[in-house]
C-alpha positions, 0 to 999 in steps of 0.5 A: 819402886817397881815391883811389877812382876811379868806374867810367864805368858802373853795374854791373849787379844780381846776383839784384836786388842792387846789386853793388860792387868793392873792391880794399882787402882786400890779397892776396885775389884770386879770379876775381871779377876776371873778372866785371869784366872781362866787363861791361867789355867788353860796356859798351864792345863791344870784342868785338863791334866785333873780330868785325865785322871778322872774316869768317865762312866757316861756313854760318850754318845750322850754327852754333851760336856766333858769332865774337863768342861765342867770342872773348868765350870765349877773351878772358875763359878767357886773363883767368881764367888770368892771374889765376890765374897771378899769384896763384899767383906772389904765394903763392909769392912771399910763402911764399918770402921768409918762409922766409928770415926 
């Protein structure tokens, strides 16, 4: 049975090769996730239309990123984060029930 379902857009070239995602290789995980996520969201311009609707006091002559950068930042920095969390619970959880056995 093939579940695949497509992503609503082509991924973009990694030093002129054509990148893929798979989620078929069972517990494995690693920040790649992240990556996904970026592209995602600058594709669908989610950070850019929630910084439009953020006024910036600063003096545009002192800044050197703008809101839309930082939130971008934060966003994907609390994505690596959770995802680092969760493979940490799901080793712990593993290495927890095999010492029951």
């Amino acid at each position: 049975m093939n579940d695949d379902t497509p992503l609503p857009f082509d991924l973009l070239a990694v030093a002129r090769k054509k990148m893929a995602v798979a989620f078929d290789c069972g517990r494995h995980t690693s920040d790649g996730g992240v990556l996904l996520l970026a592209q995602i969201e600058r594709r669908l311009v989610i950070v850019e239309r929630l910084a439009r609707c953020i006024e910036d006091p600063r003096d545009p002559a002192c800044v050197d990123h703008t809101v839309a950068e930082m939130i971008r930042f934060h966003a994907l920095l609390i994505a690596a984060q959770a995802i680092q969390m969760a493979t940490i619970a799901t080793h712990c959880a593993t290495t927890r029930r095999s010492s029951w056995r």
